[in-house]
C-alpha positions as CSV (number, residue, x, y, z in Angstrom):
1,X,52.6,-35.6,7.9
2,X,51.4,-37.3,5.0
3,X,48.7,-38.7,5.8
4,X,47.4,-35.2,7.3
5,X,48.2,-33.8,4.5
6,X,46.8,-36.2,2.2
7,X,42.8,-36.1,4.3
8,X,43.0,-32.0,4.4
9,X,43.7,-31.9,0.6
10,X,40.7,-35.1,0.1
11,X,38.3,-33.2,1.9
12,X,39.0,-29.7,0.3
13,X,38.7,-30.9,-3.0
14,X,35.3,-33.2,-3.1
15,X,33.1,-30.1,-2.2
16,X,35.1,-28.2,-4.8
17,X,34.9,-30.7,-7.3
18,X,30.7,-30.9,-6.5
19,X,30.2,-27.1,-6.9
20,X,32.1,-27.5,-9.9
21,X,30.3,-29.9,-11.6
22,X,27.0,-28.3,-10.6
23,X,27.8,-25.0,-12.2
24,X,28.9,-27.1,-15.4
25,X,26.1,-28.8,-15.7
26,X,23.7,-25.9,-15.0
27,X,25.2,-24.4,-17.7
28,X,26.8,-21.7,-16.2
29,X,29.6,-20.1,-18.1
30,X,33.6,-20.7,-16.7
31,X,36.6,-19.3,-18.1
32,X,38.5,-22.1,-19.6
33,X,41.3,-21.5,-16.8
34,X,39.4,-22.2,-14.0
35,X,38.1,-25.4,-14.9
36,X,41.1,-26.8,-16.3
37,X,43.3,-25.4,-13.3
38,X,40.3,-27.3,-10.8
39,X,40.6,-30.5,-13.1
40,X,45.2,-30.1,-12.3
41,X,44.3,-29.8,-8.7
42,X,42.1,-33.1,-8.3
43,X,44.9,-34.9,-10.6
44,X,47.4,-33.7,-8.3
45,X,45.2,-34.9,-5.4
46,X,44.2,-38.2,-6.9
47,X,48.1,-38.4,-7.3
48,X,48.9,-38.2,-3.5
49,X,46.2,-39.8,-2.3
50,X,47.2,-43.1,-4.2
51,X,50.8,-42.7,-2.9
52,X,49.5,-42.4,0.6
53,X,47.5,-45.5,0.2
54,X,50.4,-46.8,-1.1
55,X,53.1,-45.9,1.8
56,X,50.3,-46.8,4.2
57,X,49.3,-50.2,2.6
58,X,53.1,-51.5,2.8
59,X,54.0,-50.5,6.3
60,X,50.5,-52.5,7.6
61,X,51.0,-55.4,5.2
62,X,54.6,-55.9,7.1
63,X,52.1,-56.2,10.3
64,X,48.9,-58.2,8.9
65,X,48.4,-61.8,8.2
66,X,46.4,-61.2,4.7
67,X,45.6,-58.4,2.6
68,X,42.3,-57.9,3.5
69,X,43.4,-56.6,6.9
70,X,46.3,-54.5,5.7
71,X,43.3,-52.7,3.6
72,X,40.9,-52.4,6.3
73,X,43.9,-51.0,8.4
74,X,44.3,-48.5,5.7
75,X,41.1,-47.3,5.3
76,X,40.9,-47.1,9.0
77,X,44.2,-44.6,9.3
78,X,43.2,-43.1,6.1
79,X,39.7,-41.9,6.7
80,X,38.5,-40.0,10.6
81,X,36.2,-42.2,12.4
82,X,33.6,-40.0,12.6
83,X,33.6,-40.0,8.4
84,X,33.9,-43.8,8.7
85,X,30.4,-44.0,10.6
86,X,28.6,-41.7,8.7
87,X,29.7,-44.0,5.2
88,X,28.5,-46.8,7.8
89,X,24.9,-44.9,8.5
90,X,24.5,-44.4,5.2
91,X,24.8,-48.2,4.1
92,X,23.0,-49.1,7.1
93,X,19.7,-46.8,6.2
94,X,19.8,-47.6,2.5
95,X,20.1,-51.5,3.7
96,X,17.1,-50.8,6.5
97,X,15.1,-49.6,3.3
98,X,15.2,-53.4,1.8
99,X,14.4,-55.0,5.1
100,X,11.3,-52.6,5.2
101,X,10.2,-53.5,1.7
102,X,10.8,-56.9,2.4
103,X,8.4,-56.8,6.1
104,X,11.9,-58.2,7.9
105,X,13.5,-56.5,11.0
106,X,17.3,-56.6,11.5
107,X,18.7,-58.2,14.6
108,X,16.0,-60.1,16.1
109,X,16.6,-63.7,16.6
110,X,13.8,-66.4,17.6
111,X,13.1,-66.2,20.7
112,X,13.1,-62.9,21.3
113,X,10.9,-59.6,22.1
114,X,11.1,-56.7,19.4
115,X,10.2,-53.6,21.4
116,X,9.6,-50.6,18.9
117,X,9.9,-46.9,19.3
118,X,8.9,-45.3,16.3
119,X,5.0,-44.6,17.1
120,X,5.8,-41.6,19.0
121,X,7.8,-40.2,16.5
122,X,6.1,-41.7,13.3
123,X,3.3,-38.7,13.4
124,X,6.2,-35.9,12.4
125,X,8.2,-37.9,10.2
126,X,5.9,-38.7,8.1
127,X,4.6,-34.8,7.7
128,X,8.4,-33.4,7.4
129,X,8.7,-36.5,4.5
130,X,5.2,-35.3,2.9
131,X,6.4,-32.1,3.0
132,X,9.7,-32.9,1.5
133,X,7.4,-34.6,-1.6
134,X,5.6,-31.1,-2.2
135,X,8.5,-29.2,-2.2
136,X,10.2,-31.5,-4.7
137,X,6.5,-30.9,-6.7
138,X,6.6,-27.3,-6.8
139,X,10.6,-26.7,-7.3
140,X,10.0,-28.4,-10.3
141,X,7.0,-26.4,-11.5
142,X,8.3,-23.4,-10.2
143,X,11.4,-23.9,-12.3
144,X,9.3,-24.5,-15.7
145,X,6.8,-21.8,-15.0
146,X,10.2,-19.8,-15.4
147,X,12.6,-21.3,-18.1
148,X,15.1,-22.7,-16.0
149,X,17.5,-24.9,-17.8
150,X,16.7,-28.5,-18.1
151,X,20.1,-29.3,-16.8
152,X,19.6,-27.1,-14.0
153,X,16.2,-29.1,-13.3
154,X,17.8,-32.1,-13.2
155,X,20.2,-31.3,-10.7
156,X,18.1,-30.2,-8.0
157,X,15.5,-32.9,-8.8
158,X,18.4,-35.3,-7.9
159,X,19.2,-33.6,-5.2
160,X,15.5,-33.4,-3.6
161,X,15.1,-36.9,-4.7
162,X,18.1,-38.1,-3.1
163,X,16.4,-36.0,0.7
164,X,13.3,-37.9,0.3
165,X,15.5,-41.4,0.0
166,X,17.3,-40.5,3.1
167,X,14.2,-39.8,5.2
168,X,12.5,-42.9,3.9
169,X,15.6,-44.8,4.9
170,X,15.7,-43.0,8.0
171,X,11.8,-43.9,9.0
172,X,12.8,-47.6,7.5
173,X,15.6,-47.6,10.0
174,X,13.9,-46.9,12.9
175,X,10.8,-49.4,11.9
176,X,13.3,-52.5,11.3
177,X,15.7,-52.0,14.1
178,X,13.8,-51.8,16.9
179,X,14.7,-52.8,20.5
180,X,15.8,-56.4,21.4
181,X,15.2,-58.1,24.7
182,X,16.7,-62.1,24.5
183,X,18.0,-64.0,27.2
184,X,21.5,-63.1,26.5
185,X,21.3,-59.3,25.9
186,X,19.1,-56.3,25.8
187,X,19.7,-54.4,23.0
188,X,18.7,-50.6,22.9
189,X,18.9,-48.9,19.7
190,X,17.4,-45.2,17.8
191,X,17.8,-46.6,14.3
192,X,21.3,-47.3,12.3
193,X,22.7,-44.3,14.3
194,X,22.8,-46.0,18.0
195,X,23.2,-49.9,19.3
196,X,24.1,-50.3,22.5
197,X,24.0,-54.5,23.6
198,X,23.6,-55.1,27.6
199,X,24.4,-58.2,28.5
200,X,22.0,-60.0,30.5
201,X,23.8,-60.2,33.8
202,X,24.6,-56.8,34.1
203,X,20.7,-55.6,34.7
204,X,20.1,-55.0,38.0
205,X,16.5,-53.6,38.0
206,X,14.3,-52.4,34.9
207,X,11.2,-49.9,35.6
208,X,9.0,-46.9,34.2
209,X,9.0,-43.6,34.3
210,X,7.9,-40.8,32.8
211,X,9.7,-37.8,31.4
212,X,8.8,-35.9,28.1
213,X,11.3,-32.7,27.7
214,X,14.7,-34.3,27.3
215,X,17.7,-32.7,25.1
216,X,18.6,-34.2,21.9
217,X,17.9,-37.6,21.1
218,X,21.2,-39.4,22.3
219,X,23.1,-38.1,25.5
220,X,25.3,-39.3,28.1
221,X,25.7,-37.3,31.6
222,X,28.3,-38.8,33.4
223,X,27.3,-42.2,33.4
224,X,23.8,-42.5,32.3
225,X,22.7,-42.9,28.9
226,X,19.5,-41.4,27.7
227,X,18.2,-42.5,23.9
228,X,15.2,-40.6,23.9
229,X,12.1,-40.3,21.1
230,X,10.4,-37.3,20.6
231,X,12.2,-36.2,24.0
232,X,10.7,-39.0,25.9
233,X,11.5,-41.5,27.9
234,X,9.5,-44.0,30.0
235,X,11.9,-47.0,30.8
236,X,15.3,-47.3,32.9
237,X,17.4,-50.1,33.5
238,X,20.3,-50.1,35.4
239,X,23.3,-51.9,35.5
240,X,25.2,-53.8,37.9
241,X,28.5,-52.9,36.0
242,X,29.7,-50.6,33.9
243,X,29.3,-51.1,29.7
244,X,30.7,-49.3,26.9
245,X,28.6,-47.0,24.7
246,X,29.7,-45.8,21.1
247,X,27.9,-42.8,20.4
248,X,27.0,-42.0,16.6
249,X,30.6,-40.3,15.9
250,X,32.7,-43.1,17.4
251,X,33.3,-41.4,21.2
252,X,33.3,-44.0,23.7
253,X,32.1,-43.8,27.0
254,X,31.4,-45.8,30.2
255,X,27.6,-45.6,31.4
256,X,25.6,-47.9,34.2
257,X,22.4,-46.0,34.1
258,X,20.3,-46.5,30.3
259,X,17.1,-44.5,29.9
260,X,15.2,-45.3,26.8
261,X,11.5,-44.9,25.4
262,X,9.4,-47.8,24.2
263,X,5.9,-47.5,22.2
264,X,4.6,-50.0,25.5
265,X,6.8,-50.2,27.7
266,X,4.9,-52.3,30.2
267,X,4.7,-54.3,27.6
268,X,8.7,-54.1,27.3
269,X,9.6,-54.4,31.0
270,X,7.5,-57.7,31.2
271,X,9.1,-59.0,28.2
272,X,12.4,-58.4,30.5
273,X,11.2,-59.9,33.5
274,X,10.6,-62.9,31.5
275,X,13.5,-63.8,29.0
276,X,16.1,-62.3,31.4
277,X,15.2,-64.0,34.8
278,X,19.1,-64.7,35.6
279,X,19.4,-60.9,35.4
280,X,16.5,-60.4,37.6
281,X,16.1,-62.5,40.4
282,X,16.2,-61.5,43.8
283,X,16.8,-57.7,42.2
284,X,13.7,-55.8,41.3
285,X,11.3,-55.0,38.0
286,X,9.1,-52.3,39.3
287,X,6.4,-49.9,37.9
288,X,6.0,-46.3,37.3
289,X,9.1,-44.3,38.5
290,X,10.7,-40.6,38.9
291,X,12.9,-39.8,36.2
């Protein structure tokens, strides 16, 4: 009951706070009430979230071996999965920023075969991110052609500003994390939002096909997985066993089919062929397929 209690009031209060502090700054007039009645209610909320952390903290410390765990046990029962991943997304774009700065991509060992994806897409991200720039040009000269507040300025410059970093990271993600073929595993992946690792031994056969009006980018229809680009996809592999799936929220599911898109993926299936050989022989790598 607590601990229900203690995420409802969390989550009400942080957009309340925000809209709060935006009207502040903007300069927008409050009665003295409000504000100070808002500031009670976050104390009040700070004060029960720490004595949840705290109730929850001892009982998993009576379980754990260290305190680390305890705390990661906390934060786990404390804060919904699906919040958890999207903190996790977040980290993971602003970190696939670096690696793109820095010419690296993440989770490619020697040895193996990055497969990339992002060519198809690359044409309308990088118009919706240009457009994002000239909006966040002409809001601000919009505002000063009209005498907006400075403070008021500043606020939505920050907040345009803060878009554009989040599609960059985005486009960064989906350059650095491409697909992996090794000898152990094939990994399929659409960015920081999806990783799905195959191990070798459970591909059966791995061929092309071609099919350009899927739904949404990540979907799972009983058990086959479709990660699509642009809604394409041009490669299937399928599985002699079941594996697990995490979608982007955290829901698990069981899937033996995987349909993915690759920029080549002739290119992709021969890089299969060769670094998975275990997985292949006697079973078949063929060409262009049905959907």
């Amino acid at each position: 009951m607590m601990l229900r209690a203690a995420r409802a009031a969390l989550f009400a209060v942080i957009p309340a706070e925000v809209v709060l502090g935006v009207l502040i700054v903007a300069g927008v007039g409050l009665p003295p009430a409000v504000v100070v009645a808002m500031e009670a209610l976050v104390l009040a909320v700070l004060v029960l979230e720490v004595a949840a952390v705290r109730r929850l903290y001892r009982e998993e410390r009576r379980v754990r071996a260290t305190r680390l765990a305890a705390v990661r046990a906390v934060w786990a029962r404390l804060v919904p999965v699906a919040v958890r991943r999207l903190l996790a997304l977040e980290l993971k774009n602003t970190a696939s920023l670096g690696l793109w700065l820095a010419r690296r991509r993440h989770g490619v060992p020697r040895g193996a075969v990055a497969v990339g994806y992002f060519g198809a897409q690359a044409p309308a991200l990088l118009v919706f991110l240009g457009a994002m720039v000239v909006e966040f040009v002409v809001v601000e000269i919009v505002l000063r052609s009209v005498g907006a507040p400075g403070a008021l300025r500043a606020v939505l410059l920050v907040l345009d500003g803060y878009s554009i970093l989040l599609a960059l990271s985005m486009i960064a993600a989906f350059v650095t994390r491409p697909h992996v073929v090794a000898a152990a595993e094939v990994r399929v992946r659409s960015g920081a939002l999806f990783d799905l690792r195959i191990p070798a031994d459970r591909i059966a056969a791995a061929r092309r096909v071609r099919a350009y009006n899927e739904r949404g980018t990540i979907r799972v229809d009983d058990d086959v997985l479709t990660v699509a680009v642009s809604s394409q996809v041009n490669i299937v592999l399928e599985l002699t066993a079941p594996v697990t799936a995490v979608r982007p929220l955290g829901r698990e599911c069981e899937v033996r089919t995987v349909r993915c898109f690759a920029d080549d993926p002739a290119a992709a299936i021969a890089a299969i062929a060769e670094r998975v050989p275990a997985a292949l022989s006697n079973r078949r790598v063929t060409g262009c397929g049905r959907p």
